[in-house]
N, C-alpha and C positions, 0 to 999 in steps of 0.2 A: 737862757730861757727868753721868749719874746714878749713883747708888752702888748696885749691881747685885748681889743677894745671888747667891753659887754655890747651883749647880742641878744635876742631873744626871737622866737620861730624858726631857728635853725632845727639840723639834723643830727644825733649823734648815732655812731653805733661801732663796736667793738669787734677787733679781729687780735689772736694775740694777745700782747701785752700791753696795748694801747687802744685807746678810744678816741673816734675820729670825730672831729664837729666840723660842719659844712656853711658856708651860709649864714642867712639871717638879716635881722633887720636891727640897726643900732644908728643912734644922732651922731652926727658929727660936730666941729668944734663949734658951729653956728648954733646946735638944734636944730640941726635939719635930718628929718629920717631919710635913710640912706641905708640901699639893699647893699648886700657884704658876697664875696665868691670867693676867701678866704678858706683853707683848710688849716684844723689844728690838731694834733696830735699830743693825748694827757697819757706819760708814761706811766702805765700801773705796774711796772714788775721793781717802784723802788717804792721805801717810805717815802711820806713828802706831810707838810701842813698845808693848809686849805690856805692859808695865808702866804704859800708860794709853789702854787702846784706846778710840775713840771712841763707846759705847755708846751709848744715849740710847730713854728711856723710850718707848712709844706705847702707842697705845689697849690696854684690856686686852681677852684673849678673851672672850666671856661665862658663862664655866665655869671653876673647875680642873680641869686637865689636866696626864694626864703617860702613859707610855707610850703617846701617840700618834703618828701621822705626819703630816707636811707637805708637801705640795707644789707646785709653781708648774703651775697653770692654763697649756696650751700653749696658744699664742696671745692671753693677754690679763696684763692686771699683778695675778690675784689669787692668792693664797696658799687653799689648802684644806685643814681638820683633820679628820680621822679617825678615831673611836676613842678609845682609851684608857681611865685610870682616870678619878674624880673625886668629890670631895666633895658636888659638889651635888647634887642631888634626879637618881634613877636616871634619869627621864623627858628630865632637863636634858642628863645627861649622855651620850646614846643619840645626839641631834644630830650633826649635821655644820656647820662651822664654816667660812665663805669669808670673806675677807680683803681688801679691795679696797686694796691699797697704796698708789694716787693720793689717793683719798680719806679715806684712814687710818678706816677703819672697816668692823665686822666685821658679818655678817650671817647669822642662825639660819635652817639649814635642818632641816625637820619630818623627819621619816620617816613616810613613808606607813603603814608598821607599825606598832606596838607596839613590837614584837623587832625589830628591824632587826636583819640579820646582819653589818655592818659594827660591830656594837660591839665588836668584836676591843682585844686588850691585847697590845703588843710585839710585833706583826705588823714586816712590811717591805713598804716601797710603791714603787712607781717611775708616772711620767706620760707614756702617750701620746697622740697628738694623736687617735691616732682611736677609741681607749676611757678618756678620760680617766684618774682617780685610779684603780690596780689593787693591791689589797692582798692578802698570800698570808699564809696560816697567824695566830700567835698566838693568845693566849688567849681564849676565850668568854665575855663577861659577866665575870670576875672571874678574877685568879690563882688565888685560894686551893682554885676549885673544880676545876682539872687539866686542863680538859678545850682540846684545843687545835683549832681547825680545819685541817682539813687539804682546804683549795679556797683559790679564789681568786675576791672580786667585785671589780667594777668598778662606779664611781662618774663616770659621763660626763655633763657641763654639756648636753648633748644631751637628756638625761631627767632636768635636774634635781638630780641629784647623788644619784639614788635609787639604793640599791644594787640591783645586779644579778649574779645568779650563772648567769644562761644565754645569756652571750655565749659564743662562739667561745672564746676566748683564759680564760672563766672556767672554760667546761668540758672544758680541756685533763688530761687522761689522768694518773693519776700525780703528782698536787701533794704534796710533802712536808709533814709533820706535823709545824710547828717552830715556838720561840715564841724572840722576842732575835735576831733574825739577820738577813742585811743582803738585799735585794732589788735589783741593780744594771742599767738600762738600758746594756746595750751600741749601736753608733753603726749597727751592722747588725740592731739591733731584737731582740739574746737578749736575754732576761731570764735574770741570772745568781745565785742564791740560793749563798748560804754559811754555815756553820758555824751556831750559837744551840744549842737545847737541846729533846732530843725528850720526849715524852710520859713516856716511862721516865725521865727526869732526865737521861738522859745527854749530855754536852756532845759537838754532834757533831765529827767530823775535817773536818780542812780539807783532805782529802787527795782528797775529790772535791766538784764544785759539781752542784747541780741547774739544767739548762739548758732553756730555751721559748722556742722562737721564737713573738714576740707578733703576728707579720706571718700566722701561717700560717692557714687557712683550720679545719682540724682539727686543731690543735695537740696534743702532746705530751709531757710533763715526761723528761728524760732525766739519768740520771747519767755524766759525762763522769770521768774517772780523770785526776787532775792530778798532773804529775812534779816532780821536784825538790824539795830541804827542805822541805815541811809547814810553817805555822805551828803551832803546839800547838792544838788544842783548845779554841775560845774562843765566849764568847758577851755580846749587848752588847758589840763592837768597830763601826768605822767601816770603809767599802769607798768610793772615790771613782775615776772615770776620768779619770787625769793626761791622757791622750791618747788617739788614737782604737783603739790597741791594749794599754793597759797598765792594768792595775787596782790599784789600792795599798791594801790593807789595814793599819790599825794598830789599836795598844791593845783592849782587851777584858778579859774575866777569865773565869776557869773555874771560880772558887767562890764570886765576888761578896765577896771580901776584900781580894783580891789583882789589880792590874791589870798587863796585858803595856807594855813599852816599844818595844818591834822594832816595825819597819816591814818588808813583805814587798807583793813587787811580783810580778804573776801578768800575762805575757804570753800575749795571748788566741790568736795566734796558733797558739800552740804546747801553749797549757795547761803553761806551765812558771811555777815558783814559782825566784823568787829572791832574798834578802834581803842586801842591799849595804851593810856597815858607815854607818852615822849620823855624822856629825857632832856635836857640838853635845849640851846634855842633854835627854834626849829622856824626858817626863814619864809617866808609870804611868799609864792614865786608863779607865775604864768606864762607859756610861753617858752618854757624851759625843758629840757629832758632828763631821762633819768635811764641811767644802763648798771646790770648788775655788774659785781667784779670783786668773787671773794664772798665775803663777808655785807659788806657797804655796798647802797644803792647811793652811786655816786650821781651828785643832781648838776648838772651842767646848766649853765648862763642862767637867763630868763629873767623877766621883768618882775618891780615891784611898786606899792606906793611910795617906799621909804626907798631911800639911796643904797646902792649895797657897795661894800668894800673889797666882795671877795665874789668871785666869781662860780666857784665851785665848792659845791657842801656835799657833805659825808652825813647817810644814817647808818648806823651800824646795826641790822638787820637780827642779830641775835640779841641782842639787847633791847633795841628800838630805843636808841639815843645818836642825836646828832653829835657828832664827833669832830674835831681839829685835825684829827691826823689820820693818814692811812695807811694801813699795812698791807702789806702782800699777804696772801696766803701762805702759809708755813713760813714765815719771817719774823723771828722774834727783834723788834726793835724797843729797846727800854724809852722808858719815859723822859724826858728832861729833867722831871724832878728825882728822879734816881742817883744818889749820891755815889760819890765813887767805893767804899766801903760796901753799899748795898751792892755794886758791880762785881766786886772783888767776890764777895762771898756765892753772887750767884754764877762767876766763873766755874767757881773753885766747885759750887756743887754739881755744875753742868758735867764737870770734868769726871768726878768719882760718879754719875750717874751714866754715864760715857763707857768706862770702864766696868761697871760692876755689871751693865748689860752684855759687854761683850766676854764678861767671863761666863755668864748666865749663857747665855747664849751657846757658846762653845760648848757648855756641860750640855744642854735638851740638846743639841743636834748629837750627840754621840750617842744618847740612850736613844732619838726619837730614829737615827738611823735604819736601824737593823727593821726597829717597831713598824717601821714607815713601809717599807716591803712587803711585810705580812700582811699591816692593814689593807694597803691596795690590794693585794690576791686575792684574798677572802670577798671586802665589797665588789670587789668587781665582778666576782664569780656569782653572788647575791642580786648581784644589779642586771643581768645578764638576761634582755627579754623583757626589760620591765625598769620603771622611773621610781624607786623608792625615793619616797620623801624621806626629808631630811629630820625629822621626826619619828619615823619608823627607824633611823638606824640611831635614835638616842642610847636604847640599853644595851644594842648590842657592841656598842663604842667606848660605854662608858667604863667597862671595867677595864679595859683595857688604858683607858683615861685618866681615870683616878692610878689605877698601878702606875705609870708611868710619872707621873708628875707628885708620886708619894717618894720614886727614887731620886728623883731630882733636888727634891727636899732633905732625901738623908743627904744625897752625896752635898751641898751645900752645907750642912748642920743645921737645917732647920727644921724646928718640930712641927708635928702635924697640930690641928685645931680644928675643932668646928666649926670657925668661920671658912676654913680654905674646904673642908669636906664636902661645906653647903653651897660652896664656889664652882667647886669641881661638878655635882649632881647639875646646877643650873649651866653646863657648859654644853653645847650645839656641833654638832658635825654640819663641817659648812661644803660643799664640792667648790671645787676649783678646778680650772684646766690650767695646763701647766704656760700658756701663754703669760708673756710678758702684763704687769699691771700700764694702763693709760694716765698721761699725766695729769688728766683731768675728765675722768669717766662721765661725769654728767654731762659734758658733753656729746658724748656719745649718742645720750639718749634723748638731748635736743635734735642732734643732726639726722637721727632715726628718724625722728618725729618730720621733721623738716625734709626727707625723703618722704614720705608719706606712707610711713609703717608705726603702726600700733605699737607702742610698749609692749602690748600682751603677745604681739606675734616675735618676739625676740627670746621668748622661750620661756621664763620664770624668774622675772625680776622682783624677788621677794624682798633684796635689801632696798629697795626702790622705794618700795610700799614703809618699810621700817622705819626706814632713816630717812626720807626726804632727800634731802640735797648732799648729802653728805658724801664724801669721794670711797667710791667703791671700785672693786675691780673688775677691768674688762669682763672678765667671766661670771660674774652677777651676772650680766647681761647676758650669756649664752647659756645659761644652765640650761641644760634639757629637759625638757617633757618628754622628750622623743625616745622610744623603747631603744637600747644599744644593738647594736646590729653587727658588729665585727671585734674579733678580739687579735692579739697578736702578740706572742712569745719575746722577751729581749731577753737578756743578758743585761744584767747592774749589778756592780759591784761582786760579780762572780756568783749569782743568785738569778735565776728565775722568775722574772718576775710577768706579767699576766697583762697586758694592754688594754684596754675597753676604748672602743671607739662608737662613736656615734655618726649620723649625717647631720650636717647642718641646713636648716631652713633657707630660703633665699634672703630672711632676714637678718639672721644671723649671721650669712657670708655678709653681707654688706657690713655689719657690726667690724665684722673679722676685718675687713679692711680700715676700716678708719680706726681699729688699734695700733695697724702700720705692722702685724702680722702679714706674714705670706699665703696671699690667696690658695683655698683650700674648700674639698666639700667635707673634708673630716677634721673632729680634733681629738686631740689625745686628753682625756676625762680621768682625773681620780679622784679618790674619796679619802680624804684625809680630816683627821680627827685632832681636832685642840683642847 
């Protein structure tokens, strides 16, 4: 791993299993500030302590840079910079900067101009799929000279990455005048703007955000009035969306001496602020970034009053506790203080609970076999011309439900109860297509989003709404609304069995492709019962 000097006004953002930082401004051995065009790569697919996270050097950008932004190219694996300051030659430093992370190598894009108006400093950017890089506000040409923009262009791989300030979405009504402040993609396509510093110097409140819907045809910049405790007044802090309703804002500073330690958590639903005691010590930081990954909104570099030792802090987002260590997703890594006795026995019980699911298992697919043919025939034949909720097929699922999982129980020797009775009554017919599960569904429905399609037009994403963030399968996201329109006879297993197809939306095929299914306007729908 490489020895990684601190930075702060860099870039981070995530592709993969890694998250990229760009840039930045950091002293050198004298105390001399000194711009950085360093890239570093923090591998999140292993455990690691914050006390030696797995950094590791790559290619450098072709400029110093620092109050610019980064973002992931939807649809492809390349990083894109924009902006900022730089030491190199004014001309050098005007470019725009693309990243191909396969090939670990960066690549100079011209501007057509002179002046390009994308050479903003401490702007905020968000990417969609269908106007690519969209940067709002910061500074013109240089801090020193005051002056801030107050629009928003768009930089789309479509033309090149040239800036453009007469799209739709740039010529949106009302774009605030703000330079340090954070620019947030919501999962229904706002663009949500907070706090930084206006023209006047003033540090603005957090007490209202500026909102654009980025989907609209004539879009319009709006100030929404947000309830609940306020964070103070900040500018340079970080904004990440833990989930598909919740925004978590932290750290910042309001006189660039001094940095915030609170975390403050803004449900979009409601536009209400609430901040939930921390865990854990929870570091001063400005200037710094912050990208989900998992669980942990992991906080990269950034400035403080006090000295720091570590570079990179972990909150752990279900909990709201700063945390030492990090783990992958689905990666059980034990604690240090776990003695070897405690290992042995949670071996030993990983093993027999290994084992006793895969005899369970074996037993329901024999009995749910045969059950499982019948059910499709029937629902399908019911669904025929028409979207039943999945609600209206509770009772005509359930006896079949309860029977079924009452046999499963003899043939194991276990008795029935009233707790498994009352288990079985509160059990859900869920629909599923028989497509493959995604390895990471919520994805999905960012890069939806970032195509510039509405969750709602993806068909009936009810687990969305349930569960927040949680990993679901591709076919959440394509449940139909749409009446079934074709059926079609197979052969399974020496039986009969009855096909229901539907059409898919054009949002739904684009869904269908980014599961890394085979492009299609139909899929094959059943109705299966747990």
């Amino acid at each position: 791993m490489a020895t990684v000097p601190p930075r702060w006004f860099h870039a981070a953002s995530s592709i993969g299993s890694t998250i990229y930082f760009t840039g930045g401004t950091t002293h050198d051995s004298t105390g001399k500030v000194v711009l950085l065009s360093d890239t570093i790569g923090l591998d999140i697919a292993q455990a690691w302590e914050t006390s030696s996270p797995p950094l590791n050097t790559l290619p450098e950008v072709p400029a110093t840079v620092s109050g610019h932004v980064m973002s992931k190219i939807s649809g492809t694996t390349q990083l894109l910079i924009a902006g900022g300051e730089s030491t190199s030659p004014v001309t050098q430093a005007s470019f725009t900067y693309l990243y191909e992370t396969k090939a670990g190598s960066w690549s100079v894009i011209k501007p057509a101009t002179p002046t390009p108006p994308n050479h903003r400093l401490y702007s905020a950017a968000i990417a969609t799929g269908k106007d690519g890089l969209l940067l709002e506000g910061g500074y013109l040409t240089t801090v020193a000279n005051g002056t801030f923009a107050p629009s928003l262009i768009s930089l789309n791989p479509a033309t090149k990455f040239q800036p453009n300030s007469t799209t739709p979405v740039a010529l949106a009504a009302n774009a605030p005048a703000l330079a340090r402040h954070t620019m947030t993609l919501t999962t229904d396509g706002q663009a949500v703007i907070l706090g930084g510093i206006t023209p006047q110097g003033v540090v603005a409140n957090l007490s209202i955000a500026h909102i654009l819907n980025t989907q609209a045809a004539r879009g319009e910049w709006k100030v929404i009035q947000l309830t609940g405790t306020a964070p103070d007044p900040r500018m340079s802090f970080s904004t990440v969306m833990v989930n598909t309703t919740t925004m978590l804002v932290y750290g910042g500073t309001a006189d660039l001496k001094t940095g915030f330690s609170n975390s403050y958590y803004l449900d979009l639903p409601t536009w209400t602020w609430s901040s939930p005691p921390a865990q854990g010590d929870a570091p001063s930081l400005w200037g710094h970034t912050a990208t989900m990954a998992g669980n942990y909104m992991v906080v990269g570099f950034g400035t403080s009053s006090t000295p720091r030792t570590e570079n990179i802090a972990l909150l752990d987002v279900t909990s709201n506790t700063w945390t030492k260590r990090f783990r992958p997703v689905g990666q059980y890594v034990p604690d240090e203080t776990s003695n070897k006795s405690q290992l042995s026995v949670g071996a030993v019980l990983g093993i027999a609970f290994v084992i006793t699911a895969f005899i369970v298992g074996g037993a329901f697919h024999l009995l749910v076999r045969r059950r499982k043919r019948q059910t499709r025939n029937t629902l399908a034949r019911q669904n025929m011309g028409d979207h039943t909720a999945r609600s209206a097929l509770r009772s005509s699922a359930s006896n079949e439900d309860r029977s079924l999982f009452r046999k499963l129980a003899s043939l194991l020797g276990i008795g029935g109860s009233s707790s498994s009775r009352s288990r079985d009554n509160s059990r859900r017919s869920v629909r599923y297509s028989d497509m493959q599960l995604h390895s990471n569904a919520m994805a999905i429905s960012s890069r939806m989003t970032q195509m510039g399609y509405s969750p709602v037009s993806l068909g009936y994403p009810e687990n969305v709404v349930e569960h927040g963030s949680g990993q679901v399968s591709v076919s959440s996201y394509i449940y139909p609304n749409q009446a079934c329109v074709e059926t079609e006879k197979q052969v399974q297993d020496g039986q009969e069995t009855q096909i229901v197809f539907h059409t898919l939306t054009q949002a739904q095929q684009e869904a269908l492709k980014l599961s890394k299914q085979p492009p299609s306007n139909k899929s094959k729908l059943y109705q299966l019962d747990y």
